[in-house]
C-alpha positions as CSV (number, residue, x, y, z in Angstrom):
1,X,-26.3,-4.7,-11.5
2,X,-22.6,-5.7,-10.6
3,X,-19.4,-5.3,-11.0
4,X,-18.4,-6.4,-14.3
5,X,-16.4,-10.0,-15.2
6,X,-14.6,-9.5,-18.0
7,X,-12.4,-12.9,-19.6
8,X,-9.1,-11.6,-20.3
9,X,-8.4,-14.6,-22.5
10,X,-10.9,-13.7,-25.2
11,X,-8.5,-10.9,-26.7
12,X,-6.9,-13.3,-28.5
13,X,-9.9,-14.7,-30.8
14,X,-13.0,-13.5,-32.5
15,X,-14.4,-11.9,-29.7
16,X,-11.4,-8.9,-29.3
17,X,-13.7,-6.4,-30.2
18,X,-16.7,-7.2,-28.0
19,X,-14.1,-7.9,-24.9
20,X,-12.1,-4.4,-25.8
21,X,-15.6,-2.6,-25.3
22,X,-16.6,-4.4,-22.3
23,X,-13.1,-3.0,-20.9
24,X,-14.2,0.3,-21.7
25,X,-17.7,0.1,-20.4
26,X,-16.2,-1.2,-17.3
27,X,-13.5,1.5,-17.1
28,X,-16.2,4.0,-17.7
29,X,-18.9,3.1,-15.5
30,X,-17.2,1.6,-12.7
31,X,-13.6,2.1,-12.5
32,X,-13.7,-1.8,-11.6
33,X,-14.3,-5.1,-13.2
34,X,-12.6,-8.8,-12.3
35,X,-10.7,-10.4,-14.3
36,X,-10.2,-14.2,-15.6
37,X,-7.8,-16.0,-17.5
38,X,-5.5,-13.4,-17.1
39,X,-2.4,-15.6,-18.0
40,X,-1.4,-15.6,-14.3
41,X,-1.2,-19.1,-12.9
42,X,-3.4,-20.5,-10.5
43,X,-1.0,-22.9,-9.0
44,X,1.1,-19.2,-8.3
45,X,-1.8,-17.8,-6.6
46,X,-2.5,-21.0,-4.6
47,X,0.9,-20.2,-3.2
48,X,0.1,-16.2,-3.0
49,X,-2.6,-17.4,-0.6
50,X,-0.5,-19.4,1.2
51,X,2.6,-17.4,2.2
52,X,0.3,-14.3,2.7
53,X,-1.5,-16.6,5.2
54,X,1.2,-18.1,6.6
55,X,2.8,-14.7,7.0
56,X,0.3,-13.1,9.0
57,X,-0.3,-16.4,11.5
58,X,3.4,-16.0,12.5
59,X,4.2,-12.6,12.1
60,X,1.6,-10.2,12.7
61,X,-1.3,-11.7,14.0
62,X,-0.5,-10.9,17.5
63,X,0.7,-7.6,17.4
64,X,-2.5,-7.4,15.6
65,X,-4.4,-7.9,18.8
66,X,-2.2,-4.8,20.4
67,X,-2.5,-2.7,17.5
68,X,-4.5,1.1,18.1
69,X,-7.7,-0.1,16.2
70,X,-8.0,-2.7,18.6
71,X,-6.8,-0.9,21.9
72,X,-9.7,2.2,20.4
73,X,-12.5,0.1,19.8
74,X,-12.2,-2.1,23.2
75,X,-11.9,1.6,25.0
76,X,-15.5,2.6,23.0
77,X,-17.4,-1.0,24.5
78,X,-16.2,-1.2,27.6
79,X,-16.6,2.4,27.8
80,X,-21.0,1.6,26.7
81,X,-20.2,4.1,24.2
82,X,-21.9,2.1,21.7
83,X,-23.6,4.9,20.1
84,X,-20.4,6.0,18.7
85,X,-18.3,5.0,15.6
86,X,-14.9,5.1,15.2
87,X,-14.6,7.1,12.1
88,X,-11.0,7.5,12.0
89,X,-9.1,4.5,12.1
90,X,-9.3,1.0,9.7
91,X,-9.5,-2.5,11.2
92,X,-7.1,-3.5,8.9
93,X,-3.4,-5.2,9.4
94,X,-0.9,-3.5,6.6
95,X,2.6,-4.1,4.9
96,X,4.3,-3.0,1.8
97,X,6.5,-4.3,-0.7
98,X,8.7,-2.5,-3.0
99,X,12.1,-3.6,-4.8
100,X,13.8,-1.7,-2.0
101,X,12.6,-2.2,1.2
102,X,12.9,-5.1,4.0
103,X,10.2,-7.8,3.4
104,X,9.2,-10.5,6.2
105,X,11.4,-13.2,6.6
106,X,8.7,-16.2,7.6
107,X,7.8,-18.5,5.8
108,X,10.9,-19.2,4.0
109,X,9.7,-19.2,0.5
110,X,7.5,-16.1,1.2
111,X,10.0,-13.8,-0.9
112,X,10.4,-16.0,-3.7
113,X,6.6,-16.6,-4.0
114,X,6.0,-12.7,-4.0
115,X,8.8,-11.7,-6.2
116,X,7.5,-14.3,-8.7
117,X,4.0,-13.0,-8.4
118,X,4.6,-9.1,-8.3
119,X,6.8,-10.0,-11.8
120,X,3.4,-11.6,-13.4
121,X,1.4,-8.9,-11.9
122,X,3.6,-6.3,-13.0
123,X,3.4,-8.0,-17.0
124,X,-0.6,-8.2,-16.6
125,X,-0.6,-4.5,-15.3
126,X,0.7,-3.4,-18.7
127,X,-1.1,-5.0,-20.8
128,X,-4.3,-3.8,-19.2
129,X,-2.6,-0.6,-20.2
130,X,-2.4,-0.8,-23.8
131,X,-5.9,-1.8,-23.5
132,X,-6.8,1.4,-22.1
133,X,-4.4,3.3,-24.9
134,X,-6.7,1.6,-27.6
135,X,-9.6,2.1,-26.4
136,X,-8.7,5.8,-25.5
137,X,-7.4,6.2,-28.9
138,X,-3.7,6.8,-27.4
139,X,-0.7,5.7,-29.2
140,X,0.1,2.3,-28.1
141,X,2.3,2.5,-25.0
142,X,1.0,6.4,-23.9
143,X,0.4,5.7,-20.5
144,X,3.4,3.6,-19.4
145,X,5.5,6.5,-21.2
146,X,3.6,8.9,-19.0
147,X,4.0,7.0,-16.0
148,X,8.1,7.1,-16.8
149,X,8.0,11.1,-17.1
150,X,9.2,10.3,-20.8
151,X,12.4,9.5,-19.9
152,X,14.1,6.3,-20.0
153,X,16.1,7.3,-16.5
154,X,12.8,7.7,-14.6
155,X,10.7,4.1,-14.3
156,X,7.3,4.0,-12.8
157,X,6.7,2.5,-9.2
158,X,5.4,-0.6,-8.2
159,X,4.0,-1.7,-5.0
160,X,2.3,-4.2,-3.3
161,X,0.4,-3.7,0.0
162,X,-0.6,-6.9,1.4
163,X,-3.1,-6.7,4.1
164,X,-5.6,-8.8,6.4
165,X,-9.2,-8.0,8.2
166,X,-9.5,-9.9,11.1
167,X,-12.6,-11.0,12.4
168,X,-14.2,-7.5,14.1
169,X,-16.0,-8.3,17.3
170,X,-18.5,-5.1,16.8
171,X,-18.2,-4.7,12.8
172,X,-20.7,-1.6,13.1
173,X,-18.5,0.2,15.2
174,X,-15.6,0.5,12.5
175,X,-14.8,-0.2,9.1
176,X,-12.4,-2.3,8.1
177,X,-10.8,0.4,5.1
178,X,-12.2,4.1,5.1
179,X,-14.0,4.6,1.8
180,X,-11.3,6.3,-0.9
181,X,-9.4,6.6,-4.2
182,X,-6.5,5.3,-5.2
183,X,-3.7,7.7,-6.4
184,X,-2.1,6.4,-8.6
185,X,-2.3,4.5,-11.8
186,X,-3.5,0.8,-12.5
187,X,-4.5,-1.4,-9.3
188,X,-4.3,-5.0,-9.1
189,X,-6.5,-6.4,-6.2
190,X,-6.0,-10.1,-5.7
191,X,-8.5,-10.8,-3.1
192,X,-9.8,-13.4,-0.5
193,X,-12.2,-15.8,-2.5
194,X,-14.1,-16.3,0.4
195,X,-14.8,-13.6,3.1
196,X,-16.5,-10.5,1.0
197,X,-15.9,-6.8,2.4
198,X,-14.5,-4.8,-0.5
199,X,-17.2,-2.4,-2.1
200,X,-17.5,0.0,-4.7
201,X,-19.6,3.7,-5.1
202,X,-21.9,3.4,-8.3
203,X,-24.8,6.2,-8.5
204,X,-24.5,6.6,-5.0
205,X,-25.2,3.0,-3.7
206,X,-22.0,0.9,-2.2
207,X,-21.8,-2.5,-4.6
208,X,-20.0,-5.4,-3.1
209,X,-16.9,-6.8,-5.2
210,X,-17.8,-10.2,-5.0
211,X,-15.3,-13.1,-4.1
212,X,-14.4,-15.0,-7.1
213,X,-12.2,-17.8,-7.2
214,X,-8.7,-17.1,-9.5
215,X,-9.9,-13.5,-10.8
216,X,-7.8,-10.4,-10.2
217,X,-9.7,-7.0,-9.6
218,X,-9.1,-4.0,-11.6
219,X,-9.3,-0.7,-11.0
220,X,-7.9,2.9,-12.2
221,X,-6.8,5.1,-9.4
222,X,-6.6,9.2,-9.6
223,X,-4.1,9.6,-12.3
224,X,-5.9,7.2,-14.9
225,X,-9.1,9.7,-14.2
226,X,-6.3,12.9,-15.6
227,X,-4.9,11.3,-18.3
228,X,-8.0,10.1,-19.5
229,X,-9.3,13.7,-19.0
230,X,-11.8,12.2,-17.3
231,X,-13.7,9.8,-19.1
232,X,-12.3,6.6,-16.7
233,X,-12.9,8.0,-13.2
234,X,-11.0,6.9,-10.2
235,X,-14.1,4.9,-8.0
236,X,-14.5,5.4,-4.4
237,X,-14.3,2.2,-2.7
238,X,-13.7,0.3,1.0
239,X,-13.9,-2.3,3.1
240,X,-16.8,-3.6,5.2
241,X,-15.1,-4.9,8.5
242,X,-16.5,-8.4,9.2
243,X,-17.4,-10.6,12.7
244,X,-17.0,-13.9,10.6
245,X,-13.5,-14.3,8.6
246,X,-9.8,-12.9,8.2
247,X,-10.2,-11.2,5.1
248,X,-6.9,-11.7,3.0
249,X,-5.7,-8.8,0.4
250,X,-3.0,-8.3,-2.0
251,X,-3.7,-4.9,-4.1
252,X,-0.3,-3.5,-6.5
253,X,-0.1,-0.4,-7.5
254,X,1.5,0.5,-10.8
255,X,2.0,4.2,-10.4
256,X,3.6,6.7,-11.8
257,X,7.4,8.2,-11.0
258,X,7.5,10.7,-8.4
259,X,9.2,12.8,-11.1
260,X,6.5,12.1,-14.1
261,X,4.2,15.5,-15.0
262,X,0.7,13.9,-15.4
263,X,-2.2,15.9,-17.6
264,X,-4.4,15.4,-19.9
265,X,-3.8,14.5,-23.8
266,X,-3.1,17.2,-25.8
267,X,-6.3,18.8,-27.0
268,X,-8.0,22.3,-26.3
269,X,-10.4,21.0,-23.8
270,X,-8.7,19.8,-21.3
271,X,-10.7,19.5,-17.3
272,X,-7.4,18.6,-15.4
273,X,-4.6,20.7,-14.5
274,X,-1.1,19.4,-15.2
275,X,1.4,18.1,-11.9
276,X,3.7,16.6,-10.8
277,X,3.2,13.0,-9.2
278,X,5.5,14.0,-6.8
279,X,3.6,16.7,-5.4
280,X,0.0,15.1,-5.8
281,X,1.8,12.1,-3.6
282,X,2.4,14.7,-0.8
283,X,-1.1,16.2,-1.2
284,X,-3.0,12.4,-1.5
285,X,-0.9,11.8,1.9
286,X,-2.7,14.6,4.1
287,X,-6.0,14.0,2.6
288,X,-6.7,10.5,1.1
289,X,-9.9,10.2,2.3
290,X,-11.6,13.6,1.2
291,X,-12.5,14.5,-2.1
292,X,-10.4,14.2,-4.9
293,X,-10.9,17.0,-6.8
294,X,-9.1,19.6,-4.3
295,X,-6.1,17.3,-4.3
296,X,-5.6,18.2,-8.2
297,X,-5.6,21.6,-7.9
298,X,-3.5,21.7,-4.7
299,X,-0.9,19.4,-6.6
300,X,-0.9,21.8,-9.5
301,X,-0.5,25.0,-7.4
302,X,2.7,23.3,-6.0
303,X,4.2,24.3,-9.7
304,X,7.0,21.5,-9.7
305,X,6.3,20.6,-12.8
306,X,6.8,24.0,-14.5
């Protein structure tokens, strides 16, 4: 059993339907699956690779080595408290990009690359969405109008969080990405194609998301699982901190408008509450690693959305 590969490409031809329901296998029994030929081009995420690289070497990479996952877990060996985890912290280097915020300046063509890239990502995103309308038998468009709030003054996020795992001298002692959901919508993951980490929850066993050369990893975060009304659950998943490799990762998040009301479809058995985004954001933040199911319920007690 893995995580399923799914060829994007074959949409277009005789095999729709038999690709359509391998999407909706995927979404149902996973909440992940990679996928190829997804119209973005290679050549773009050669450069992706690059300038992510390239980024971290002469940005980050030493303030890495001074960073409070590394300061912890050299306390904890030198300490011979080996017995111990560290439970609390991720041996992960992090940075976001949004339309509207500063991104790093080196290398030089690091902006353009990623602008390009977060526009392709952004087109693919969507059309993975009217996927899911079909299959869910929503009206084509559903979920990016839900995402907007239903107005055309509100637009849903997107975000990119680039990130790196450097080698971990004592990979047992810490993980590289606590085990979690994702709150918002649709996630792109385009990850290393060589050093492994990323896993998934399936039945109760952790499934490794395989490096695979050119695919891009999908999965459906927390507010996929509600408007769904739970038939495409948001998967737990994390990273395996590693002695051998700098894992490289570049995940986008198409999410909803802080202002959007998220719930169910319209129907007399609904299993979610209805919220704000908004207010499950500020509920996700205190508790992203526990259960997900409290986090509904806390976001709907909030009432904004009434």
């Amino acid at each position: 059993m893995a995580v399923p590969i799914i060829d994007f490409s074959m949409l277009q031809g005789g095999e729709r339907a038999a690709t359509m329901a391998r999407i909706d296998h995927a979404c149902e029994q996973w909440g992940f699956f990679q996928l190829l030929n997804h119209g973005i081009p290679l050549e773009l995420l050669d450069r992706v690779k690059r300038v992510c690289d390239k980024c971290f070497k002469m940005e980050r990479e030493e303030g890495f080595k001074d960073s409070r996952s590394v300061r912890l877990l050299n306390e904890l060996i030198d300490g011979g408290e080996t017995a111990k985890r560290l439970d609390n912290i991720d041996w992960e280097d992090v940075f976001f990009l949004q339309d509207d915020n500063q991104w790093p300046s080196t290398p030089l063509d690091f902006k353009e690359t990623m602008t390009e890239y977060r526009a392709e990502l952004k087109k693919l995103a969507e059309k993975v969405m009217e996927v899911m309308d079909e299959n869910l038998g929503l009206e084509k468009g559903y979920i990016k109008r839900a995402f907007s709030g239903g107005s055309d003054g509100n637009r849903p996020f997107f975000g990119t969080k680039v990130s790196h795992y450097p080698p971990c001298p004592r990979p047992e002692l810490v993980g590289g990405l606590r085990a979690h959901t994702d709150a918002g919508g649709v996630i792109l993951l385009f990850q290393d194609d060589r050093v492994g980490g990323l896993q998934v929850l399936k039945g109760g066993r952790w499934f490794d998301v395989r490096p695979l050369a050119g695919a891009i990893v999908i999965n459906t975060g927390d507010q996929i699982e509600v408007l769904s009304n739970g038939r495409y659950q948001s998967a737990w998943h994390r990273v395996v901190a590693s002695a051998n490799g700098n894992r490289r990762s570049v995940a986008s998040f198409y999410n909803p408008a802080l202002q959007a009301v998220i719930k169910p479809p319209e129907g007399p058995a609904a299993e979610y509450p209805s919220f704000m985004f908004g207010d499950y954001m500020a509920v996700y933040a205190k508790q992203k690693f526990m259960a997900k199911e409290p986090r509904f319920l806390a976001a709907a007690a909030n009432g904004s959305c009434d």
